[in-house]
N, C-alpha and C positions, 0 to 999 in steps of 0.2 A: 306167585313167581317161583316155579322149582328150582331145586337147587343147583343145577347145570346151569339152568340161563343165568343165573346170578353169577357162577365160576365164569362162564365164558364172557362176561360182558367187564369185570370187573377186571379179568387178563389182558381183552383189547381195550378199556381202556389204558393200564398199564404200562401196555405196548406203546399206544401212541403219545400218551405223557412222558413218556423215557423217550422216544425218537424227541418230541418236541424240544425237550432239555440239551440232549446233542449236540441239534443241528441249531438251533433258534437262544434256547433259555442259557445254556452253557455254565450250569452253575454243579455241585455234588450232587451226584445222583437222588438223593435221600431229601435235600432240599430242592432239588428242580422239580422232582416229579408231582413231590407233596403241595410246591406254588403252583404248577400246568394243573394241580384236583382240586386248590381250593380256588383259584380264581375260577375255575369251571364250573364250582358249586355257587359260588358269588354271584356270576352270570346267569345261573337256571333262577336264583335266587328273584334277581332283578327281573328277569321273564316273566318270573310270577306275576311279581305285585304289579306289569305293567301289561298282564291281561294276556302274557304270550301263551302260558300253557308250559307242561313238559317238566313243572316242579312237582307236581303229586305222583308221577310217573319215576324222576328221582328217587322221593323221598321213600314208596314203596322200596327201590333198590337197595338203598341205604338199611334200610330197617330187615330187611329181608336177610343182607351180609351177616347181621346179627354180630357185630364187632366183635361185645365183650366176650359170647361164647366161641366167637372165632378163634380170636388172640389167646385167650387164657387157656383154650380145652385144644388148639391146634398148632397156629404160627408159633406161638411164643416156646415149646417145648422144643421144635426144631431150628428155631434161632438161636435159641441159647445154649441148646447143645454143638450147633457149626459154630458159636465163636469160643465155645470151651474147649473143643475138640483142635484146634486151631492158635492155641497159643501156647507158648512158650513155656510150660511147665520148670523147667530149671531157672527162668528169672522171675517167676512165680513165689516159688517155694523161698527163696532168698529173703521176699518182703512178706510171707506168710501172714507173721503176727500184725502188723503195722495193717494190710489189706484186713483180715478178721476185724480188730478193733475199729477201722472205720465203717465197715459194713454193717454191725452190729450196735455199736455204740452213740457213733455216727447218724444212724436214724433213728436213733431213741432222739439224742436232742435235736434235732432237724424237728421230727416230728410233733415234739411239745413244746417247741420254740413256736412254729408255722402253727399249731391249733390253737395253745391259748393269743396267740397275736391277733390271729384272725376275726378270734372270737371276740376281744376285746374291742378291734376297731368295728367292727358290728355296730354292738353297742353304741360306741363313739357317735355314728350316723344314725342312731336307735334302729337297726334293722336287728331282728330275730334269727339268731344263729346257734345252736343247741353249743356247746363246748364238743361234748362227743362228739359231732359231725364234723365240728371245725378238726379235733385232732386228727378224727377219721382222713378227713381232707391232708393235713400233716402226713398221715402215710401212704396216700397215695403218692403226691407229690414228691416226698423225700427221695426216692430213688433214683440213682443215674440212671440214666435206658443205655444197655449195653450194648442194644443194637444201633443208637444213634453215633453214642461216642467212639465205639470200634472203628466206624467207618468211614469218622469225620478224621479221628487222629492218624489212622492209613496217609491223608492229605499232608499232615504239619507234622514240624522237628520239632515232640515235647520232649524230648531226652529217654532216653531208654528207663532210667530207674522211675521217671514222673508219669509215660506211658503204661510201666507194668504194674505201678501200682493201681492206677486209676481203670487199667481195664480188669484185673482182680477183682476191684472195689465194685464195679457198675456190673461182671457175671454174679457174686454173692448180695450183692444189695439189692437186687432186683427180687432174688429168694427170698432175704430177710422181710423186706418189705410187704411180700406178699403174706408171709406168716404171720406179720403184725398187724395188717390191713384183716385177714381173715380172724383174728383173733378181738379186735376191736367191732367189727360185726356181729359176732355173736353176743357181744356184751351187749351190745345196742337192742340186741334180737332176745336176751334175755336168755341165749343159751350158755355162756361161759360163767365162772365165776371169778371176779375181781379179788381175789385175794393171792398171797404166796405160792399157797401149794395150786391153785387154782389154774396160775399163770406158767408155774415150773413144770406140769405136768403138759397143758397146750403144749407149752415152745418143747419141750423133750421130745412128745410125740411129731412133733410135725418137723420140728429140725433133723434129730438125731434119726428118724424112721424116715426121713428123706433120703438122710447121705444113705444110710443102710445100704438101702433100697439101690439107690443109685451105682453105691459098687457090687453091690450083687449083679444088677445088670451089667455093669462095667463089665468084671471079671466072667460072667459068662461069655457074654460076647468076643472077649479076648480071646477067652480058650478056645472057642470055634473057629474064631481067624486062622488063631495059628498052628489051630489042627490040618486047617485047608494048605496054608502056606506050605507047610513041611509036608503034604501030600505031594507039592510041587506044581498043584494045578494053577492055571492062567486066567480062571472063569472069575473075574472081577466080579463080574454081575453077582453073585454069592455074597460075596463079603460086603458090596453094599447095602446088598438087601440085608442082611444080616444087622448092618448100622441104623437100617431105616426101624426094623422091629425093635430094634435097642431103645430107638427116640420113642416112636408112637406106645410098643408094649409098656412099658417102664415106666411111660408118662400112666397112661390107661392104671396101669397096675399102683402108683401110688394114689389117682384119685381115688379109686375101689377101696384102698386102704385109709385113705383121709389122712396122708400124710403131705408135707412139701412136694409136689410135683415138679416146678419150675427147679427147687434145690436137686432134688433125682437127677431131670436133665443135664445139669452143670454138674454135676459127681460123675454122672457117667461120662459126660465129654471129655475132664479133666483126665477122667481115669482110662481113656479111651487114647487121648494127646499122648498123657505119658506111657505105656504100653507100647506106641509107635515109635518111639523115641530108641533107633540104634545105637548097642553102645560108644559107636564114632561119634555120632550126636550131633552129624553133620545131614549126610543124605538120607533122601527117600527111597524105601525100595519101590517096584512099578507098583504091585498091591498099593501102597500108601500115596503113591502122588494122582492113582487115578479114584480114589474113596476120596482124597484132597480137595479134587478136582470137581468132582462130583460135591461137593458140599459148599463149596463153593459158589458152584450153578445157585444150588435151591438158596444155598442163601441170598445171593445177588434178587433174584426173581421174588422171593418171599419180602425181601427188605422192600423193593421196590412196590408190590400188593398191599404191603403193610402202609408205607406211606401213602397212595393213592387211597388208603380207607381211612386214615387221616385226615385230609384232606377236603371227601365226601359228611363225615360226620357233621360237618356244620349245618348242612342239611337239614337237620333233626335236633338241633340244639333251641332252648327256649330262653333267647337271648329278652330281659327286661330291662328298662332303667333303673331297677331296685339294685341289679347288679352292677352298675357303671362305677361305683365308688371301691368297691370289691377289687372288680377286674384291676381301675388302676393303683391300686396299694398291696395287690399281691405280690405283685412279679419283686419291686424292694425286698416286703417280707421273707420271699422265697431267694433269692440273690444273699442277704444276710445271713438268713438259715442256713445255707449251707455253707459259708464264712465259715460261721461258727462252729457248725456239726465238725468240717476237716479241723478247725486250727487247737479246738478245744482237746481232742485225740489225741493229736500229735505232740503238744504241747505237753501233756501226760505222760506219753511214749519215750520224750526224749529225756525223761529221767532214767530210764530202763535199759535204752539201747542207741546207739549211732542211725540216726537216720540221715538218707539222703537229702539234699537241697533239697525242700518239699516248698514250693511258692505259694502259700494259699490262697492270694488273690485267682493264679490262673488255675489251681484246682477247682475254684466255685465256679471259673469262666467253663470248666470242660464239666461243668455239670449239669448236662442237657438231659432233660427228659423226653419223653416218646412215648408209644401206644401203649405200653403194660399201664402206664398212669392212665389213658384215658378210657381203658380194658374195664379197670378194676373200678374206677369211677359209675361206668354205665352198669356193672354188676350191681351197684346198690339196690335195695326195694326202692319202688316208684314215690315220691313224694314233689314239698316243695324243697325239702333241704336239699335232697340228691338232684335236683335244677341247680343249685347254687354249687353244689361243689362239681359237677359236671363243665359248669360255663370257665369257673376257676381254675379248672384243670385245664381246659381247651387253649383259654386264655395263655398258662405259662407255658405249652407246650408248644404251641404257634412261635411266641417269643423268642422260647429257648430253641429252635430249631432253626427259626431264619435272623436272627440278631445274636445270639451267641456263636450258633454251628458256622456263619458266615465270617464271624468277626476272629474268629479262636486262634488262628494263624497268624494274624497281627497281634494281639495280645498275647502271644507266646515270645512271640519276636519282640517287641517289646522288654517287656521281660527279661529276657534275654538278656537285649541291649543293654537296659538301664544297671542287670547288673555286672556285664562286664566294665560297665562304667564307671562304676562304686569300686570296682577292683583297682 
């Protein structure tokens, strides 16, 4: 199957899972379109085994998208650059340290809380589960997906300082994550070394040759803009394209390098945001609301591809009963883990400085995950473990996207309530 027909079938359907959601399903774009692909895959599913035909035909499609290299070497660098590009840099910068330490910190114990737990109930049920893998599993999962929660909190009234912290936390954590996911793979692969300098060296190179990276492209890009601007010219089409080589170059140019990529995209967006930023620090000028606008498009339409491949992935999952005891003791697992990842930080933090009302129950409620976790999951070498943390993954991200992303708005409200109640 070439690569056109894979594009073109995986748009319309797209197209008509977003019309379905509309007119019929009526729920968040991100959650409608993703339930109109998996009960689709459900139903080819059932075809199958009842002799209809039309599943191996699927599953070719599915395998063909090639997810993980889709998401991690394509979607993901221009997703995460529209929603870095796209927020608020001055109510950013405010919770700076507070956003860093959870990003950072925050999925260290996430992620050795969720590996050795997992590993241990393993055991419990005597199934065979490596620790490495379990933790490996820890860092896939640890991360907010910044493209679920951006889009679900657009929807609900978290409060300005609980919204800009947590969309901070889910643009950087998805970075950190990924550097820690790729750093724990090579251990496993026998290419990293487990020690001090071993470890200071990886995160140096791939963090700090991220951000580099990222405002060097930043800042080139800048200086082009507003060399065109002050020419006086009108020709938008320039300066988007100029945004679009900023996302793909930049990305390209830190794989080449073997540095953070995903971190690139978010420096440059951030540094791209602020740059925009007139010093009224009110309006847009036309250049900036039509590159807006335009970023906006791709992300809508990419958010929506992305969850309809979500949704197909089940397709191709190799669902056992050796997993049934798994699936139902993770999603707990993973619910407490991240308890503890926010409140353990903050708890810390508030010796140091004045923090906001931070609620930690509804910061674990807005800590949905999405495709980077099930990206980075299907990148593993083929085994039996990487079946097990694949189903696990699929498992909390299903969860977290139609029982968290649905429920987040009464749980905030909530919340709310109870503590104006207390007052």
């Amino acid at each position: 199957m070439d690569l056109f027909t894979v594009f073109a079938i995986l748009i319309t359907l797209t197209a008509v899972f977003s019309f379905l959601n509309i007119i019929y399903i009526k729920l968040p774009s991100t959650v409608g379109v993703m339930l109109a692909s998996l009960v689709s895959s459900i139903v080819i599913i059932i075809s199958g085994y009842l002799g209809f035909g039309g599943m191996d035909w699927a599953i070719k499609l599915v395998k063909a998208a090639d997810f993980d290299h889709l998401v991690m070497n394509g979607l993901l660098s221009f997703l995460l650059f529209a929603a870095a590009s796209s927020v608020n840099i001055s109510d950013l910068k405010e919770y700076k340290w507070t956003i860093a330490y959870l990003a950072t910190v925050g999925i260290i114990i996430s992620t050795i809380f969720i590996g050795f737990t997992i590993h241990w109930l393993f055991l419990l049920f005597g199934k065979e589960f490596p620790l490495l893998y379990a933790v490996i599993f820890g860092a896939i999962i640890s991360p907010i997906d910044a493209v679920v929660v951006l889009k679900l909190l657009k929807r609900v009234n978290a409060g300005q300082a609980m919204e800009t912290i947590i969309t901070g936390e889910s643009l950087f954590n998805d970075a950190a994550a990924v550097v820690l996911f790729v750093f724990l793979v090579a251990i496993a692969g026998g290419n990293a070394e487990f020690t001090g300098g071993g470890i200071a060296k990886f995160f140096v190179k791939e963090a700090l040759g991220g951000m580099a990276l990222g405002l060097f492209f930043g800042y080139l890009s800048h200086r082009m803009i507003s060399k065109i601007i002050k020419e006086g010219s009108n020709d938008h089409i320039v300066i988007v394209l100029i945004t679009l080589a900023l996302v793909s170059g930049a990305y390209t140019a830190a794989e080449l390098l073997d540095v953070s990529a995903p971190l690139t995209s978010v420096v440059a967006g951030l540094f791209l945001a602020k740059s925009r930023r007139r010093k009224t620090g009110e309006e847009m000028t036309i250049h900036e609301r039509y590159v807006h606008d335009f970023w906006n498009v791709i992300d809508e339409v990419l958010n929506a591809l992305l969850f309809v491949l979500i949704g197909l992935e089940v397709l191709v999952l190799n669902f056992q009963t050796t997993f049934i005891a798994g699936c139902i003791l993770v999603i707990p697992v993973i619910i407490i883990a991240r308890y503890i990842s926010v409140e353990a930080p903050l708890i810390f933090l508030r010796f140091f400085r004045k923090l906001p009302s931070l609620k930690g129950f509804v910061m674990t409620w807005c800590g949905l995950r999405g495709g980077v976790s099930i990206a980075l999951a299907l990148s593993l070498p083929r085994s039996d473990d990487r079946d097990v943390v694949l189903v696990l993954t699929y498992v909390v991200v299903v969860f977290s996207i139609f029982v968290q992303g649905l429920t987040l708005g009464r749980v905030i409200n909530w919340a709310s309530s109870r503590e104006r109640g207390i007052k």
